[in-house]
Structure formats: C-alpha cells, structure tokens
N, C-alpha and C positions, 0 to 999 in steps of 0.2 A: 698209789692205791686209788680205787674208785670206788664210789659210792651209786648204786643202780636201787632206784627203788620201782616197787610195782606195784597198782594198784587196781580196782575193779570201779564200774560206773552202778550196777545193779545186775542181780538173776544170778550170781555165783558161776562165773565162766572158767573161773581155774586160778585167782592167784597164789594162794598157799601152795597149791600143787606143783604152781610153773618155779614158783620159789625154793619151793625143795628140791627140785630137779636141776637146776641151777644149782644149788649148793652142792647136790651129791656130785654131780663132773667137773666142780669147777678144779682151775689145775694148778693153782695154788693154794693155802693159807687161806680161809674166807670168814668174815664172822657175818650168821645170819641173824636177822632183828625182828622179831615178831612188833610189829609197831604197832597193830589196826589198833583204837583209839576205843572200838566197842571190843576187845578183847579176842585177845589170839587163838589160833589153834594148831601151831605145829607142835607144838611139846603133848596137848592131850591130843593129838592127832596121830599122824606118823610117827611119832617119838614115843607114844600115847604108853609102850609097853614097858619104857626102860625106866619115865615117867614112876611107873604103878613100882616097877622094881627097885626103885631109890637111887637109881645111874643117874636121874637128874631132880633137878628140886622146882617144885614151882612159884615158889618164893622167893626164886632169885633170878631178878630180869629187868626189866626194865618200870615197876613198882619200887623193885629195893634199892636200884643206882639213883631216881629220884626223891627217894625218900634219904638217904645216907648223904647224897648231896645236895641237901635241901640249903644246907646253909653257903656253899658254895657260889661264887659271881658266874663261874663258868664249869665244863665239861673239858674231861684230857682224858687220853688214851690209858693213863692209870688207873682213872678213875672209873673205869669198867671191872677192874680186878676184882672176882668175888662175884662177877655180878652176870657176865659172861661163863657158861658152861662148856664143858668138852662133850662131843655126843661120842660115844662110846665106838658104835658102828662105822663113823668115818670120824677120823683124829684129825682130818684137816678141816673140819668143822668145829666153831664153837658159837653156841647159842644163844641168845640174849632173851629168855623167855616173855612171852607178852603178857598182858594183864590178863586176869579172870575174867575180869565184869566189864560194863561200858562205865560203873559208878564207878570203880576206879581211875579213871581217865580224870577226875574232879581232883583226884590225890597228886596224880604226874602235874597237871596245872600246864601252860604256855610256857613259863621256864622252866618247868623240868624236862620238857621238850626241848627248849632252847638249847639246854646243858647236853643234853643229847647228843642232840646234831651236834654239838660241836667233838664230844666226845668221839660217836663215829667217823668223824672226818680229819680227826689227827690218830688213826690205829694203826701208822707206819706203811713203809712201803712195802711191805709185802702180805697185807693182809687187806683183800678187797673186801667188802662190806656189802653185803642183800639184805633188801628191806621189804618185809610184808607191811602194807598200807590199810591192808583190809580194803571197806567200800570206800569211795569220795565222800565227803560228808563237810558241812561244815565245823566238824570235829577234827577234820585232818590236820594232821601238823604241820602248820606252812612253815616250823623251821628245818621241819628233813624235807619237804620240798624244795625247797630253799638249798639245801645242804648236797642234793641228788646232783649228779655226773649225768641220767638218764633218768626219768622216770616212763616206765609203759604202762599203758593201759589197756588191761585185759578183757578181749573182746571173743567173742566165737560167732562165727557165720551166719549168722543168722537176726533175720529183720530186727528181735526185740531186745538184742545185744547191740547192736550200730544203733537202733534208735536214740538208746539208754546214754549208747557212748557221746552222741554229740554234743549236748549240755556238758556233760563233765570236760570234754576236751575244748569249749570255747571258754569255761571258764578257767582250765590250765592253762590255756596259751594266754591268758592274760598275767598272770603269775611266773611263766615260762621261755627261755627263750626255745624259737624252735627248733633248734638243736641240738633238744635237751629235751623231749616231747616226743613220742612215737606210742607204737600198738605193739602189744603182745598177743597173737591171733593165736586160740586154744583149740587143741578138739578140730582140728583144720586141714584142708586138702591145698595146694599149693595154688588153684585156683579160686578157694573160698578165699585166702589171705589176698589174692590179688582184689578179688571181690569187696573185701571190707576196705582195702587202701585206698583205692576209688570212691568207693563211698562216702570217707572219712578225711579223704584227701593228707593223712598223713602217714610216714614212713613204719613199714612195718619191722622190730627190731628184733624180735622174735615171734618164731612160727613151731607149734607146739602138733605134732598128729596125733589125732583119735588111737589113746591107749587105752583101753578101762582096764587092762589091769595094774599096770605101772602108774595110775592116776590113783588107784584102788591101794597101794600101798604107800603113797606118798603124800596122799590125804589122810586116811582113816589108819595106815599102820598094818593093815591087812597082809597076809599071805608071809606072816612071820614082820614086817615092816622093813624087807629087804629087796629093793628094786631086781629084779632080772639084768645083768650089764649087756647085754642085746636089746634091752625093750625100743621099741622104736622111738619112746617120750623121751628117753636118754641120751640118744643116738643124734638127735635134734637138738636135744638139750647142752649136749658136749662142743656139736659144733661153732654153738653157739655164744657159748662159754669163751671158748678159745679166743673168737671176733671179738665181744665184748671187752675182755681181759687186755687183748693184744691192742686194742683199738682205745682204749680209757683211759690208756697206761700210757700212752704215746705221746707225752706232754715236753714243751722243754720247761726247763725249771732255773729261768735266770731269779735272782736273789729278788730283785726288786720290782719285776713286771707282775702283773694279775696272770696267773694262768687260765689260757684260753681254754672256753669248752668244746671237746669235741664231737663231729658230726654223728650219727650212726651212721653204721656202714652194711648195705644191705646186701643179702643173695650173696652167694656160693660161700664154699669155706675158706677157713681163714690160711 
C-alpha cells in the first residue's frame, strides 16, 4: 500500500479536486481521507448530494475515529471500522469524512492525529490511501506528513501560486526527504508545469489540464456529481494513478530492513 498526501500553499489551486480525481481512476481499492485540519469538503462537496440523501453520514470520519479511540496508545487498520464509508457512486472508494469546523481540530488533538497516521498506514496491501491536507498551516499534521509515501504541493501557473509555494516548500523539505516532496501542477499546459518546476526547482508528480467542468463536478458535485469518463482531468488523472500506484508499490519487503522510500517518477505513461 501507499500512502500519497496533497496539499495547498494558498489561493485554492485545486487540492480537493485533484484528490477526487485521483480516487475516482484510481485502479485499485483506495481509501480517501479528508484531513485538512480547518475542515473538509469532499463529503459536503462532490459527495455534497448523496451526503443530503443519507448514502453517507457526516458524523463519521475522522472526528468520530479520534474520539472512539481516544483512549487508545495507537491507530490499526481495524480501527477505521465504522468510521470509513462506502461512496455509493464508486465502491472502490471508501471515505473517511473530514471535520466540519477548524474548532474541531482542538477535539482530533496531536494524538488523534498520531493514531491516525498510524491507522492509515497499516490498511493492508491492497488498499492505497489519499490524503486531502487542505492548506499548509501550522495546524498541519506532521504525523501524516510523517506518515506520507509522497506528499504534492498544489500549485497552478501562475506568479501568485509559485510565490505562495516557496515558503511552504522550504519549510517541507526541512521535514522531508526529497523523495518524498514534489508539485501537483493544476489548471496547467504541459509548458506551464515545466514553467513552475524551474521555478520551484522541484519534481512535478502530477500535472492536472484546465477542466472546468470535470473540476465543476469533483469540487462542488455539480452536473449530477458524476465526472464525464472522457474528461480530459480524468484522463491525466488515470495516467497518473497508474505511475503512482505502480511506482509506490514497488518496494521489497525483507522482514527486518526499514523500507526504502521511493523516487517519483516523472513524464509519459506508466
């Protein structure tokens, strides 16, 4: 399994959106985690209708796994049971809803974070794990940073997007190693992604094209909340999926060594 988490630096460049996209092609088993620390929005977003319709609870996510394991030392893959949802629309999805509010983040606490990460990161070999981060902040949970295979940083082309992203990315790579540290270039032409990598001087691990309507349903829920399987954000998103997946998973696994982390692997398909 792997654990890929995404993040934003400021200005809303796309990570919920690039997060959902990613779940919807990905080509296994995934569980996706609304983590942002000021409070999620893929369940009242893109999920937004099945949400109102009772297909999912908002009660149950990641508030109710750290409240139920509050007395807990640690996190296991059990201990998501109940707390993890099925989304209706895609069954190789299951949701771990984010909190309402950013007060609630006072409730989760450092260790229910803790518990977390650790929980995510023992959910079996066949079930990769996405992680929405919301903004950087110093709210973020440095125990699923900690805990991440990949974290990107979602950026779009533009001046006030790269400016935003520097400060957040000198203070990851002090937290990170760099192989384990890249961009998520959104809303983007294959010469804007090369444009921001230069910039930023770090590897771009996804590259996401200018959809607004396939953005338009996988943020807000819109146009029924069912992506088009042509849309071009899909299409990008799939092949990407594939690299990631194929590329995360590629570990050996002797009993007693640390398993190494691996590189991203950039441009063409997998």
């Amino acid at each position: 399994m792997a654990v890929i988490a995404l993040m934003s630096a400021k200005a809303a460049p796309g990570v919920t959106t690039a997060v959902a996209a990613l779940a919807w092609v990905w080509p296994t088993e995934v569980l996706l985690a609304d983590c942002d620390p000021a409070g999620g929005d893929l369940a009242a977003g893109w999920l937004g209708r099945w949400l109102l319709a009772g297909q999912l609870r908002a009660d149950r996510g990641v508030l109710s796994f750290a409240t139920e394991t509050r007395h807990e030392r640690g996190g296991s893959c059990g201990s998501l049971d109940g707390h993890a949802q099925p989304v209706a629309v895609a069954p190789h999805i299951r949701l771990l809803a984010g909190l309402a509010s950013p007060a609630q983040n006072a409730s989760v606490g450092a260790a229910g974070w803790h518990r977390l990460a650790q929980a995510l990161t023992t959910t079996g070999p066949a079930r990769d794990v996405l992680v929405d981060l919301g903004r950087y902040s110093p709210a973020t949970p440095h125990a699923l940073l900690q805990a991440a295979d990949l974290v990107l940083l979602a950026v779009r082309p533009h001046a006030r997007h790269v400016l935003a992203a520097r400060p957040a990315l000198a203070e990851l790579a002090r937290q990170l190693e760099p192989d384990r540290l890249g961009l998520a270039v959104c809303a983007t032409t294959a010469a804007g992604s090369r444009d921001v990598r230069n910039a930023l001087g770090f590897a771009v691990g996804l590259e996401l094209p200018h959809d607004p309507r396939a953005a338009a349903v996988l943020s807000d829920g819109e146009y029924g909340g069912l992506p088009a399987a042509r849309a071009l954000l899909l299409r990008a998103a799939r092949r990407t999926a594939l690299r990631l997946h194929r590329t995360l998973n590629l570990r050996p696994s002797p009993p007693s060594a640390p398993v190494p982390r691996v590189p991203i692997v950039t441009g063409g398909r997998p």
